[in-house]
N, C-alpha and C positions, 0 to 999 in steps of 0.2 A: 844919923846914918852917915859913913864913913862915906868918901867915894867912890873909892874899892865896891863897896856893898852897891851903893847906888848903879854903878856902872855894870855890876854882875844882874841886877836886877832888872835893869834898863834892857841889856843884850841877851839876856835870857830868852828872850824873845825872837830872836837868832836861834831858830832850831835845829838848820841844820850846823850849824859851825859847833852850838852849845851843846848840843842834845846827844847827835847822829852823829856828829866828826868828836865829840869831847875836850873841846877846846876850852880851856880857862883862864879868866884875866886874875895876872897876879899884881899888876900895878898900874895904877892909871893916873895921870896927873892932866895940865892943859897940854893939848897937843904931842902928849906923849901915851904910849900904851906898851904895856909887856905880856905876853900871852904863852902858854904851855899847852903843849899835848902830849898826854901820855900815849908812847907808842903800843901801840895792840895790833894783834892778828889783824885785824880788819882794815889798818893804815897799810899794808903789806901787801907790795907785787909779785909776780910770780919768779921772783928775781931773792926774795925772799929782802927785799929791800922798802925802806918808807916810797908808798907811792908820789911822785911828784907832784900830783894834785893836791896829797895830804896836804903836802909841806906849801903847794899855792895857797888853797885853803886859810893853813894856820898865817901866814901872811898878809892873808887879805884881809880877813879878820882884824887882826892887829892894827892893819889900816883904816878902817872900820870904827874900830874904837878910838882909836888918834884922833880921830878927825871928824867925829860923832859929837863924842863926849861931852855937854855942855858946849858947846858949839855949832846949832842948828847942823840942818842934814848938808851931807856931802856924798858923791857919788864918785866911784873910778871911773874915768873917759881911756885913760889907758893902762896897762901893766907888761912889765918885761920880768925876767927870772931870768936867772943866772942858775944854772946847779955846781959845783964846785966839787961834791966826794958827798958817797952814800953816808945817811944818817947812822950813826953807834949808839950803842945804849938806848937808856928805855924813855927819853924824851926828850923832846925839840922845845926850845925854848925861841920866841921873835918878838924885837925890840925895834923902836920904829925912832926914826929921825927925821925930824921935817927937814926937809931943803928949802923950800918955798911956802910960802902966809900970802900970796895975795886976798883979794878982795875978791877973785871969783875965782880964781885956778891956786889948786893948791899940789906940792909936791912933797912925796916923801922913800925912804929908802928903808924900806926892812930887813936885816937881819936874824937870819935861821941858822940857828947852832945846835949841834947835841949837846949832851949831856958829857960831852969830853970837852967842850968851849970849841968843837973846831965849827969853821965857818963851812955850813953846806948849802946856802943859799941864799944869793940877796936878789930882791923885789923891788922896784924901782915902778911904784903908783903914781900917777897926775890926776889928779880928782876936781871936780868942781862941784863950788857949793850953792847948794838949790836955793831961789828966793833971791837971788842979788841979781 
């Protein structure tokens, strides 16, 4: 089993991000994770725009899998968002970069972009990991 697969397998268990939001891991390595949603009706405010939560959501997720993965648990203690211009096209794509590997606080910055590569939001997670 690939860890792509593993990792799909593993977070499938994530109902609402996987299931109810439609979130998908398209790449996953150590301490890295890439995630898509395809935009639908139901991601949609009355603004006729991706709802901000979507796009928290598909973020935290991302973060989630980063820092999940083969890497015992980990939890958010904080998160900030930045919104930057409404989501285009028909999906958001977030790619996550660790800042910070300690030993018990960990940091990371995710990136949301459409499906035109422009940046419509970054996420700035501090997480700690459970059991240390």
């Amino acid at each position: 089993m690939t860890d792509l697969e593993e990792a799909r397998l593993f977070f499938g268990r994530d109902r609402y991000a996987m299931e109810t939001t439609g979130i998908d891991i398209v790449e996953v390595k150590e301490k890295y994770a890439k995630c898509i949603l395809k935009v639908e009706d139901k991601h949609l405010n009355v603004a006729d725009t991706v709802m901000g939560g979507a796009i928290f959501t598909l973020a935290d997720f991302t973060f989630a899998v980063a820092s999940n993965f083969k890497q015992g648990h980990a939890v958010s203690v904080n998160s900030t968002i930045n919104f930057f211009r409404p989501a285009k096209g028909s999906h958001l794509t977030a790619e996550s970069e660790i800042i910070k590997d300690g030993r018990s606080i960990i940091n990371y910055n995710i990136n949301v972009r459409d499906d035109q590569e422009k940046l419509v939001a970054t996420v700035n997670i501090t997480g700690m990991r459970l059991g240390n």
